[in-house]
Every structure is written in structure tokens, then in C-alpha cells.
MARMAR-745487 format. One record per residue: residue in three letters; x, y, z of N, C-alpha, C in turn. Coordinates in steps of 0.05 Angstrom, whole numbers, padded with zeros to 5 digits. Layout:
<recs>
(rec 'ALA', (X, Y, Z), (X, Y, Z), (X, Y, Z));
...
</recs>
This chain:
<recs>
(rec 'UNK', (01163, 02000, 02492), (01173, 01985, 02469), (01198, 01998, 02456));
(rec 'UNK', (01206, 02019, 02461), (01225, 02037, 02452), (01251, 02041, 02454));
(rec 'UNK', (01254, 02044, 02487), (01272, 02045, 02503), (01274, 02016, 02531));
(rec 'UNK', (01296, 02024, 02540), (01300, 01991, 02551), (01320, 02003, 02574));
(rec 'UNK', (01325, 01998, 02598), (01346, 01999, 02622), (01368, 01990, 02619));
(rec 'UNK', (01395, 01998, 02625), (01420, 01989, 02621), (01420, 01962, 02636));
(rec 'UNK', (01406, 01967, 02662), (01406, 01937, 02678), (01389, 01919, 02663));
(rec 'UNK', (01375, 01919, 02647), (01357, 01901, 02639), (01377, 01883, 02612));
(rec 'UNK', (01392, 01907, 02602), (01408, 01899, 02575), (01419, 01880, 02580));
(rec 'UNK', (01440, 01890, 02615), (01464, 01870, 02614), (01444, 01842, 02622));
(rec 'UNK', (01425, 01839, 02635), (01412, 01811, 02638), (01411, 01802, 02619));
(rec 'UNK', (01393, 01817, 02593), (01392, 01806, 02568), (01423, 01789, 02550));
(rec 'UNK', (01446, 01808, 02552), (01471, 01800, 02544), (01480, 01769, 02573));
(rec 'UNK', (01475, 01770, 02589), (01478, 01744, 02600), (01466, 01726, 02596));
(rec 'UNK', (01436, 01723, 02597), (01424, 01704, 02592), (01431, 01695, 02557));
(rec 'UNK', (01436, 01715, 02544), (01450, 01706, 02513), (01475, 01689, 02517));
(rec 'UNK', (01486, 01705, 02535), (01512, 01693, 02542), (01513, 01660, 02538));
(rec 'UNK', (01509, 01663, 02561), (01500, 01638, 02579), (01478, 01615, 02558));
(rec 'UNK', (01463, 01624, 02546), (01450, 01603, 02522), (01474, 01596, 02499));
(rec 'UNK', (01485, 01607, 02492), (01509, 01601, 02476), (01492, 01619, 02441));
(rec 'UNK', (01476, 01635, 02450), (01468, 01646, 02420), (01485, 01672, 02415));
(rec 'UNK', (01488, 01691, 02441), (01518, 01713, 02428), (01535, 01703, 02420));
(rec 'UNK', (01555, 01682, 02428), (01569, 01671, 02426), (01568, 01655, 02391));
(rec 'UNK', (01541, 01646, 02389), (01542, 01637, 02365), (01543, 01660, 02339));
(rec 'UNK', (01525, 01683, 02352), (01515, 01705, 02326), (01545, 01712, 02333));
(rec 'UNK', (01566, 01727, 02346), (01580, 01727, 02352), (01596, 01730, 02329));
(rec 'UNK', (01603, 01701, 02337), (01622, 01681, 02313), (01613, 01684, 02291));
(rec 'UNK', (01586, 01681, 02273), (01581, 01687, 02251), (01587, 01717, 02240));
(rec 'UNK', (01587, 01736, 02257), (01598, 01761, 02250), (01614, 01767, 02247));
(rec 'UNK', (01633, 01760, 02267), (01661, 01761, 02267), (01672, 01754, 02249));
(rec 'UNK', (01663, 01725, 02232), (01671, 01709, 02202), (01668, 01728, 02179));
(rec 'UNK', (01644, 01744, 02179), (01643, 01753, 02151), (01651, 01781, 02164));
(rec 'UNK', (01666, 01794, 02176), (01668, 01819, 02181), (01709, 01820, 02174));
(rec 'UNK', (01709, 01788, 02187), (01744, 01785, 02181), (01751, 01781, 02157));
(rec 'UNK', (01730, 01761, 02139), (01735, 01756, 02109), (01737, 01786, 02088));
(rec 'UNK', (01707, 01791, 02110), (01714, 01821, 02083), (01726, 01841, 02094));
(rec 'UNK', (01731, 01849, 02105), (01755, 01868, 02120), (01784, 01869, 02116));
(rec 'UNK', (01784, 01840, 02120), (01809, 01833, 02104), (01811, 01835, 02083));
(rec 'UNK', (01802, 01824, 02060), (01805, 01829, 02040), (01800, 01862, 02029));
(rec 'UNK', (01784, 01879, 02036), (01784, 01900, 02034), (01814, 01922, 02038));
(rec 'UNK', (01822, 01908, 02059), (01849, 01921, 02068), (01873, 01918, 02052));
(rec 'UNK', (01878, 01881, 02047), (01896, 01883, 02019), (01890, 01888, 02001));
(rec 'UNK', (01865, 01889, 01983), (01862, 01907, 01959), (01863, 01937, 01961));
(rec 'UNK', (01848, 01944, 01980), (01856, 01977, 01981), (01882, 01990, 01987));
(rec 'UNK', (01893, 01974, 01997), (01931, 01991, 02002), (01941, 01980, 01981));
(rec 'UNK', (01939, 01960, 01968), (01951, 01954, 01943), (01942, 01966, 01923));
(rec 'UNK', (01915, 01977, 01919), (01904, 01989, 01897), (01919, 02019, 01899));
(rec 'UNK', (01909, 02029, 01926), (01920, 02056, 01925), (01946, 02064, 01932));
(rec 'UNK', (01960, 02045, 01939), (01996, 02043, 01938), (02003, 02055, 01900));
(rec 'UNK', (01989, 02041, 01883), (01998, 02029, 01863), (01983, 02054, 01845));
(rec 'UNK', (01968, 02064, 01854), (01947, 02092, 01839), (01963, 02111, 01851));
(rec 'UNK', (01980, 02111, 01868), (01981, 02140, 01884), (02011, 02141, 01876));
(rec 'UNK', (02029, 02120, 01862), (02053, 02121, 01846), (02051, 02116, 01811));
(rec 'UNK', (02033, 02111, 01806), (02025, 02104, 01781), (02006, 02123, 01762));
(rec 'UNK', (02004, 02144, 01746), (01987, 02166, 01740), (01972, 02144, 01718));
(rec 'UNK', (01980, 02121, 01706), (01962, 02104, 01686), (01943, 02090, 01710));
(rec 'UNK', (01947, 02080, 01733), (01935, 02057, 01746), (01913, 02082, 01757));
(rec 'UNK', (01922, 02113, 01769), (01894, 02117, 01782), (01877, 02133, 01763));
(rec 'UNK', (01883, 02133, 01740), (01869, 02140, 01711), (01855, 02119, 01708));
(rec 'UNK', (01866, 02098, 01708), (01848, 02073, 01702), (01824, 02074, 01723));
(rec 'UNK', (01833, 02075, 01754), (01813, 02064, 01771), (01798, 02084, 01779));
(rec 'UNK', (01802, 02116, 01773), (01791, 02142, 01780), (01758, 02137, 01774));
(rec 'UNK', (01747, 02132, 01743), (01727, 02132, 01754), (01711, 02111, 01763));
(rec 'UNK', (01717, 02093, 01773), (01713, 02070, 01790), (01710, 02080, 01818));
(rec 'UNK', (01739, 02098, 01824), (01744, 02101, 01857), (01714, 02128, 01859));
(rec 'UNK', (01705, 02141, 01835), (01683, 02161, 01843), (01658, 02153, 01841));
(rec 'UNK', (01656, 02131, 01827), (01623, 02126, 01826), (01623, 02104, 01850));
(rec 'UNK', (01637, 02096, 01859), (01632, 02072, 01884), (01635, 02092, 01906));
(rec 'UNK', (01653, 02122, 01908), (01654, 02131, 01930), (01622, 02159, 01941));
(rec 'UNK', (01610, 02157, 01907), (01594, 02170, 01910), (01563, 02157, 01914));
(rec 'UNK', (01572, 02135, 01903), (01545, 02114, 01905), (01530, 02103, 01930));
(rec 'UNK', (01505, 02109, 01934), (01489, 02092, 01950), (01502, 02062, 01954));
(rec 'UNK', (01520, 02053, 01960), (01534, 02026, 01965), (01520, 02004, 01961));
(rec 'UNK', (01499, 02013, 01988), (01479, 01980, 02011), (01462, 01979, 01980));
(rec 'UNK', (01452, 01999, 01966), (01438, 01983, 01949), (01447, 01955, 01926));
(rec 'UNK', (01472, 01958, 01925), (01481, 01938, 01909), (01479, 01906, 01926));
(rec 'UNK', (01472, 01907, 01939), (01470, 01891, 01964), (01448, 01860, 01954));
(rec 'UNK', (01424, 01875, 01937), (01407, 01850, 01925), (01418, 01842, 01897));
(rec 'UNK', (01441, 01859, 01888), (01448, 01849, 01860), (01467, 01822, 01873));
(rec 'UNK', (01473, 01832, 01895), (01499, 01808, 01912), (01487, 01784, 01916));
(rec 'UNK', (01456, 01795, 01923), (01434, 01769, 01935), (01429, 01749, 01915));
(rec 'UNK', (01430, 01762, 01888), (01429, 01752, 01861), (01453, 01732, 01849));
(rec 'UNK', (01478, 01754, 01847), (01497, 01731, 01846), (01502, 01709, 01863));
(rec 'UNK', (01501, 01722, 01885), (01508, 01697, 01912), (01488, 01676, 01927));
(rec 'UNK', (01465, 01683, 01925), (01459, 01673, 01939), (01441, 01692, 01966));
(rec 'UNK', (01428, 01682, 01977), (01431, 01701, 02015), (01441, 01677, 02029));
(rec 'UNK', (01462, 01685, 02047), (01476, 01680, 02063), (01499, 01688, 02070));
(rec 'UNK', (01525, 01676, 02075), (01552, 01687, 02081), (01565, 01705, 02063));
(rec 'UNK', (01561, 01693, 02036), (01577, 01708, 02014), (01563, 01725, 02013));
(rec 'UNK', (01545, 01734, 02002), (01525, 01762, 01989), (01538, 01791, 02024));
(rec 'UNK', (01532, 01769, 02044), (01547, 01792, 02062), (01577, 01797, 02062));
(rec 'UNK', (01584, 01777, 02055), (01616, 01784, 02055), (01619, 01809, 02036));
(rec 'UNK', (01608, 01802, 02009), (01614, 01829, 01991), (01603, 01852, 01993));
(rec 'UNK', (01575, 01844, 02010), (01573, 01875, 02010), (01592, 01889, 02034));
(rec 'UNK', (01606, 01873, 02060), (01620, 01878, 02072), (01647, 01892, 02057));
(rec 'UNK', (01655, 01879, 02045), (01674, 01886, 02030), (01679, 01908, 02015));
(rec 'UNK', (01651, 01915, 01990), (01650, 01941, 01975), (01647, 01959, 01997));
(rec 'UNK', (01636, 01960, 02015), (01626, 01980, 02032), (01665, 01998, 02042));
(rec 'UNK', (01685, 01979, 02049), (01709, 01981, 02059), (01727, 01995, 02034));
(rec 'UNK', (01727, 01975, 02022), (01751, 01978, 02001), (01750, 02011, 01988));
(rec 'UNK', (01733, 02018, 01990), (01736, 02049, 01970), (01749, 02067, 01989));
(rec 'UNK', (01743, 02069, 02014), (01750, 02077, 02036), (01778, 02083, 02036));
(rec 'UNK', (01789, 02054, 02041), (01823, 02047, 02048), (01830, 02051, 02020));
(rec 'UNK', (01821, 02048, 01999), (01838, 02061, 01969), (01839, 02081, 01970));
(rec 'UNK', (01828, 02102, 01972), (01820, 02129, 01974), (01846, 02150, 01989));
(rec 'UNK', (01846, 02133, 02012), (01860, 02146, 02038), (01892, 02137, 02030));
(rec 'UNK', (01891, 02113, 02025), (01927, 02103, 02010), (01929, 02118, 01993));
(rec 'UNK', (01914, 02133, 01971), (01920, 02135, 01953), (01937, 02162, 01961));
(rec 'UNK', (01916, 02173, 01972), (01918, 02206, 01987), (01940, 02209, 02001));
(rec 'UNK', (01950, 02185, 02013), (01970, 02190, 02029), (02003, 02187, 02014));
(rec 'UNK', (01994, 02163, 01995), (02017, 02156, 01977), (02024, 02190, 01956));
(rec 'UNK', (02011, 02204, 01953), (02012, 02222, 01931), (02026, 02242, 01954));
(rec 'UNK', (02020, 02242, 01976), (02027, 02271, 02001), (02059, 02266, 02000));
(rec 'UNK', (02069, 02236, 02004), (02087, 02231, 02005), (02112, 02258, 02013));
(rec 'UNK', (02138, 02266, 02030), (02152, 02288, 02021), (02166, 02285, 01997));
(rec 'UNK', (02164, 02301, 01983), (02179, 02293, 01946), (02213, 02288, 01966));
(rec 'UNK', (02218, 02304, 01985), (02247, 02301, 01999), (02263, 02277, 02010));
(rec 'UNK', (02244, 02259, 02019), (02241, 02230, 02024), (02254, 02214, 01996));
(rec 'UNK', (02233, 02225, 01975), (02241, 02198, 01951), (02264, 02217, 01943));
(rec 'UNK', (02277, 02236, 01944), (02298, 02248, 01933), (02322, 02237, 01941));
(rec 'UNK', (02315, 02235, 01973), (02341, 02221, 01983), (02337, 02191, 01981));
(rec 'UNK', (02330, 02179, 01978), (02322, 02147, 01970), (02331, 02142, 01947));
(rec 'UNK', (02325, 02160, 01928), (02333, 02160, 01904), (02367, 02162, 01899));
(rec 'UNK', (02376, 02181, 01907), (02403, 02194, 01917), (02425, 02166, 01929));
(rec 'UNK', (02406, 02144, 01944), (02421, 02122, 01951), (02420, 02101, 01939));
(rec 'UNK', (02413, 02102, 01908), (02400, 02078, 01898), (02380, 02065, 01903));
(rec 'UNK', (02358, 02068, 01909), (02328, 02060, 01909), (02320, 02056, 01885));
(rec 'UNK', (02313, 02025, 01886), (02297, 02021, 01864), (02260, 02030, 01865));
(rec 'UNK', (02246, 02033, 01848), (02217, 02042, 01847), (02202, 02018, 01871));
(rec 'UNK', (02216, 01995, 01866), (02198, 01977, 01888), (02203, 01983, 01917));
(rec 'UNK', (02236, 01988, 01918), (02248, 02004, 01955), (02224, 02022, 01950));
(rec 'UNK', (02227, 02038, 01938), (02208, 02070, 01949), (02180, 02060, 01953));
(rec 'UNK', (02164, 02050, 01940), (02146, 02037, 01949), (02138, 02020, 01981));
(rec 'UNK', (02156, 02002, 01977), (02149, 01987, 02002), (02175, 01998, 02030));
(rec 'UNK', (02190, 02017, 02025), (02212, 02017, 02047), (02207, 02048, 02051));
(rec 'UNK', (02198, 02062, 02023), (02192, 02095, 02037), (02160, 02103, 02043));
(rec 'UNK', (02156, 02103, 02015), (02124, 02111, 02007), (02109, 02093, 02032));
(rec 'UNK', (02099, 02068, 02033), (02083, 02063, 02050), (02080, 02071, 02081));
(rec 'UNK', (02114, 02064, 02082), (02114, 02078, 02112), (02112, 02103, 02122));
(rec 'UNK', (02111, 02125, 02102), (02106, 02146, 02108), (02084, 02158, 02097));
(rec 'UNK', (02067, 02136, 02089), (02033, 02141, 02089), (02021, 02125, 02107));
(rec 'UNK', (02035, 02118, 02136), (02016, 02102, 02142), (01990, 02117, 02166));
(rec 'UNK', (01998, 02145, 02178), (01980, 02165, 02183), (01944, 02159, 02163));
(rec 'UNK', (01957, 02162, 02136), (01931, 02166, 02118), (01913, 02139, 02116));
(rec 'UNK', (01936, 02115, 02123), (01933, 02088, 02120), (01913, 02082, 02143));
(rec 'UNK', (01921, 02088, 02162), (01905, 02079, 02181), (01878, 02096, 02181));
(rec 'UNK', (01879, 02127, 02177), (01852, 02133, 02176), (01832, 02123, 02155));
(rec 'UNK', (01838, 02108, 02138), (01817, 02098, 02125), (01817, 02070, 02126));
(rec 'UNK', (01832, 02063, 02143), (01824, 02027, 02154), (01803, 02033, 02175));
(rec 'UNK', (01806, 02051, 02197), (01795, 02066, 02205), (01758, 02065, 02209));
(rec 'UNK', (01765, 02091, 02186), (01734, 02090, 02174), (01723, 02064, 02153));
(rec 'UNK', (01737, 02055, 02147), (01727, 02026, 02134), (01724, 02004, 02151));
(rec 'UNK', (01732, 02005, 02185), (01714, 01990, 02200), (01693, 01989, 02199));
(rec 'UNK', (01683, 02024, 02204), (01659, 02018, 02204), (01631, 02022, 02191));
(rec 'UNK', (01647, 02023, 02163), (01638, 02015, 02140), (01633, 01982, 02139));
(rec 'UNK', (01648, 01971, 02137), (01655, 01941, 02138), (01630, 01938, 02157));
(rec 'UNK', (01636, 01942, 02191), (01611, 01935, 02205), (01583, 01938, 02201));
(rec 'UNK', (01580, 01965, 02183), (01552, 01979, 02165), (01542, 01946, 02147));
(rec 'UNK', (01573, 01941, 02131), (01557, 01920, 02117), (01553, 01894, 02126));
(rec 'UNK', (01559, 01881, 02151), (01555, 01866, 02168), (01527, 01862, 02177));
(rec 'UNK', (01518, 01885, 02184), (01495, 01890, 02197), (01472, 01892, 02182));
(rec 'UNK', (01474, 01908, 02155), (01460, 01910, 02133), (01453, 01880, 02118));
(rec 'UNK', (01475, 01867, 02117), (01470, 01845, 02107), (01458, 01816, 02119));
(rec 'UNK', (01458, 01822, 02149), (01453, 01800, 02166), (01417, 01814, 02168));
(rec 'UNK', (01409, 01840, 02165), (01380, 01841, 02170), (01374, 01835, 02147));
(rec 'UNK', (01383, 01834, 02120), (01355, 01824, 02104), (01367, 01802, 02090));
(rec 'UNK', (01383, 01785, 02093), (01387, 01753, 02084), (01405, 01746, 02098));
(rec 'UNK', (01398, 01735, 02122), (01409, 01712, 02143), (01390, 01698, 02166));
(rec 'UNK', (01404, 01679, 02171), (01394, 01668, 02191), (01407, 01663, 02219));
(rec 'UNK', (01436, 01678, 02228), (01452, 01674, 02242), (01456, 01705, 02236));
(rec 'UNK', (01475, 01716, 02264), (01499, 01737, 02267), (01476, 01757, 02281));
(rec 'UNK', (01498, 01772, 02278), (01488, 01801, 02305), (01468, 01816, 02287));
(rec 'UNK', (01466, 01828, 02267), (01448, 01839, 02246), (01421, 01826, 02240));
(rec 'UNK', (01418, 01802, 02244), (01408, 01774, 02243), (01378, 01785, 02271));
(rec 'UNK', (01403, 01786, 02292), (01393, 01776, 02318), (01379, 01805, 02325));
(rec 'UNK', (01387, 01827, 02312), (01378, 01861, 02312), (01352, 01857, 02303));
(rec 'UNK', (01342, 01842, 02278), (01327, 01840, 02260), (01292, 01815, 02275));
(rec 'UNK', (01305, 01796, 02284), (01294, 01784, 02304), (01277, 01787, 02320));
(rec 'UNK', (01294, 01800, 02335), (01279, 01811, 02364), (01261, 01842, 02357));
(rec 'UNK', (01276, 01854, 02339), (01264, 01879, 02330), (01235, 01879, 02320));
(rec 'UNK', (01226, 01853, 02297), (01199, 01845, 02287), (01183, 01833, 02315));
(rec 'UNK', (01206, 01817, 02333), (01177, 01819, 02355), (01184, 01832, 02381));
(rec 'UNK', (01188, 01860, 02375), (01182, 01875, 02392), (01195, 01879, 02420));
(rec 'UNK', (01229, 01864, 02413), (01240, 01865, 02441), (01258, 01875, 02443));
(rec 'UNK', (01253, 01895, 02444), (01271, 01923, 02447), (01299, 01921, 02472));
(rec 'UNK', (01294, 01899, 02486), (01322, 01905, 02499), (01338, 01880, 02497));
(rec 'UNK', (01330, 01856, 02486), (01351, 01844, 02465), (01357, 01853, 02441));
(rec 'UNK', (01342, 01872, 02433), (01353, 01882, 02402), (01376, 01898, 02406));
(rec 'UNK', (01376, 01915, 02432), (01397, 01939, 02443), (01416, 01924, 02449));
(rec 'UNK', (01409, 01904, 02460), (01430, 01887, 02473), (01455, 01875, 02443));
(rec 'UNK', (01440, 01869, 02430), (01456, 01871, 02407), (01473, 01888, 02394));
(rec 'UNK', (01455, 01910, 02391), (01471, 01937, 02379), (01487, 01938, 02399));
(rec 'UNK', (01489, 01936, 02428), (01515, 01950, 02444), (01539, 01925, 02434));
(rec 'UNK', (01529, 01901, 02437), (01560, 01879, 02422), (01573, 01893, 02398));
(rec 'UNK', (01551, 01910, 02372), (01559, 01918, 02356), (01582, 01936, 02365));
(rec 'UNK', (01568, 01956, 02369), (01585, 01977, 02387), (01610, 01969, 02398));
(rec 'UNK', (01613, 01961, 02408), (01635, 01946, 02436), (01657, 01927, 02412));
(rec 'UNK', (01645, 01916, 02397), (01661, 01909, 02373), (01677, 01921, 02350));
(rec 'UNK', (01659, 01947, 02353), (01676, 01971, 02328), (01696, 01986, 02350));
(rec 'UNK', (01689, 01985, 02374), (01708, 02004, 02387), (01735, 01989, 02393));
(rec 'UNK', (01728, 01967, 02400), (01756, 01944, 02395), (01770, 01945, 02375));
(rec 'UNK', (01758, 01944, 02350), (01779, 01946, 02320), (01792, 01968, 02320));
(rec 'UNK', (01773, 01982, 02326), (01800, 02009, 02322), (01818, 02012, 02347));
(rec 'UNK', (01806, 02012, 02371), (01833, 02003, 02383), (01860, 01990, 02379));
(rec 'UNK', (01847, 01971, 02371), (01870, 01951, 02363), (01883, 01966, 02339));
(rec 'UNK', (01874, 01977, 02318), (01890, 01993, 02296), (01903, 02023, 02315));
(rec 'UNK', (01892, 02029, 02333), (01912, 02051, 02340), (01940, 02043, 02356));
(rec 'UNK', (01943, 02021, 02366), (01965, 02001, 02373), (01981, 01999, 02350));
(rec 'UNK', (01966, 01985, 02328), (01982, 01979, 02309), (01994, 02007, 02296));
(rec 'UNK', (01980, 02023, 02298), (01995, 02048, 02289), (02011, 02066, 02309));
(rec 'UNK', (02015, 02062, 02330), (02033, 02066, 02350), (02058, 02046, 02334));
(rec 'UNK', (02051, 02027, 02328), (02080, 02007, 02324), (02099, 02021, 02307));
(rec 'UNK', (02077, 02012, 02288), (02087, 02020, 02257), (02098, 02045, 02248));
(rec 'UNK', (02088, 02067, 02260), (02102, 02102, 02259), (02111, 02104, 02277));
(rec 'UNK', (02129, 02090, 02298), (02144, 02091, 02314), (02172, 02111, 02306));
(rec 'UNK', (02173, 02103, 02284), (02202, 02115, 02271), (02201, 02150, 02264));
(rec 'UNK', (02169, 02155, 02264), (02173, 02183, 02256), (02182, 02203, 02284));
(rec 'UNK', (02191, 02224, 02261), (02199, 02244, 02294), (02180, 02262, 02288));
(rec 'UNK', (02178, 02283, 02322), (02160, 02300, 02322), (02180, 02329, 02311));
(rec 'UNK', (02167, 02354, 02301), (02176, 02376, 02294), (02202, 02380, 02305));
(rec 'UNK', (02207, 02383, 02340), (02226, 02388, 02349), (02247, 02365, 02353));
(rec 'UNK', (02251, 02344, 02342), (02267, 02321, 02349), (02291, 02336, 02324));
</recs>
């Protein structure tokens, strides 16, 4: 009941296949994992863009950014069930809180590392506070940027998963939850590996994107 064979999984992942139910939980995950991910990502680089140049904005949001970064998260999860509902939304937000402290955190950290030498000479050419922002500062936090998009994948995916086992009826967390109450340990694995196989993709795809994007920096000896 415990353990399960790699050959037995992938049958299990085909015959899912092939029924059109991965495919369906799939899709339902993918929906609330893009809604709140996304959104997590433009609020947190904008929050911590805007804290990490601003000493009033991360005064304001400081102790916000410590009690959410110190807090048990998933528990706020039935206050969500409360406002929202169970279904898509209540997971989207907890998808969401779970991210956003993450990627504020790391912008913020990165925006403050900034080289003071950078905005000197920006400054030096006429830079207005919004150039240094969006033409210096960001791009030369985007190292910090990405490590906490990063780890707020798979945060984000935490609340995906968290939220599909105890109010849904669809998605991969859903389908973990399922098979797990009756006992079928190698469609439930079979799930967690989509999980898996899905967080390793996102960040893939963000280490591309951060190949792009810091393309411009040089190494020590350049």
C-alpha cells in the first residue's frame, strides 16, 4: 500500500492519459497555479521594487512582510474557504499568499544591494528616479529577482496542492487526495510525479528567462 514500481506509475500516467482525467486535473492546476503566480509575481516585484527604493513604503509594509514571512501560511487557507467559497478562488489565494512574500522579500533584498556606483553614474547622466528604477535598479536585481520567483514556485505549487486536497473537486491535489483515501498508492504517486515534473519545468523555464534578461552583465574579468 505504500510503495508502488516506476513501471506500474508510468501505466498508471497513461491510462490517465489516455482517459482524458490528467489532462483534465492538469488543466485545472495549471489555471489556478497561473492566476496566482502571476499575480504574485506582479505584486511582489512591484511591492519590493518600490520598498527597496522607498524607506516610507518598506516601513509601511515591514511588518506585514514579517508576520506573513514568519507565519504558518496554509493555515489561513479556511479563512479563504470562508471568504471564498471552496473551489478555484479560496485556492488561487492561498496560491498566491503562499508566493507573494517570497518574490517581495527577494526584490526587495536585491533592490537595496543595488551598486550605490550604478545609480551614481545614472544619476551623473540625468536619470530621473523612474529611469533608475525601471532602466538600472531592476535590471541589476534581477539575480535576487529570480531567486525568489524561484522559490515562490514552489511555494505557489505548495498552495496548489494544499488547496486542491481539502476543497476541490478537480486538479492534481484533488486527484493526490482521491486515490490516497482509497488506497491507491500508485495513482496517487503517479500524480505527485506530474507535480514534480511541473515544478521542474517552471523553473526551467525562469532560468532561460534569466539567461535573457542578465545577458548584459559582465563577468569579473570582462
Amino acid at each position: 500500500f505504500f510503495i508502488s514500481q516506476p513501471s506500474a506509475i508510468a501505466v498508471s500516467l497513461g491510462r490517465a492519459a489516455q482517459s482524458g482525467e490528467l489532462w483534465h486535473n492538469l488543466a485545472v492546476s495549471l489555471r489556478e497555479f497561473a492566476i496566482g503566480y502571476s499575480a504574485s509575481v506582479v505584486v511582489g516585484i512591484l511591492a519590493g521594487a518600490l520598498a527597496g527604493r522607498f524607506r516610507t513604503v518598506e516601513y509601511a509594509l515591514d511588518p506585514f512582510l514579517w508576520f506573513l514571512y514568519s507565519a504558518p501560511l496554509i493555515s489561513f487557507y479556511p479563512i479563504f474557504v470562508l471568504w471564498f467559497g471552496l473551489g478555484v478562488r479560496a485556492v488561487i489565494a492561498i496560491t498566491f499568499l503562499l508566493s507573494v512574500t517570497q518574490i517581495t522579500v527577494s526584490t526587495l533584498s536585491g533592490v537595496q544591494n543595488v551598486n550605490p556606483g550604478l545609480l551614481r553614474a545614472a544619476r551623473s547622466f540625468g536619470a530621473s528616479e523612474r529611469d533608475l528604477l525601471w532602466k538600472v535598479v531592476l535590471p541589476a536585481s534581477v539575480p535576487m529577482v529570480i531567486a525568489g520567483l524561484r522559490l515562490g514556485i514552489g511555494r505557489a505549487l505548495m498552495g496548489v496542492v494544499v488547496g486542491e486536497l481539502f476543497g476541490a473537486t478537480a486538479g492534481l491535489g484533488f486527484s493526490i487526495a482521491y486515490y490516497g483515501a482509497l488506497l491507491k498508492t500508485t495513482d496517487m504517486i503517479a500524480s505527485l510525479v506530474v507535480i514534480v515534473v511541473l515544478g521542474v519545468l517552471c523553473t526551467q523555464a525562469l532560468s532561460a528567462v534569466e539567461a535573457r534578461f542578465d545577458s548584459w552583465r559582465t563577468g569579473p574579468g570582462s
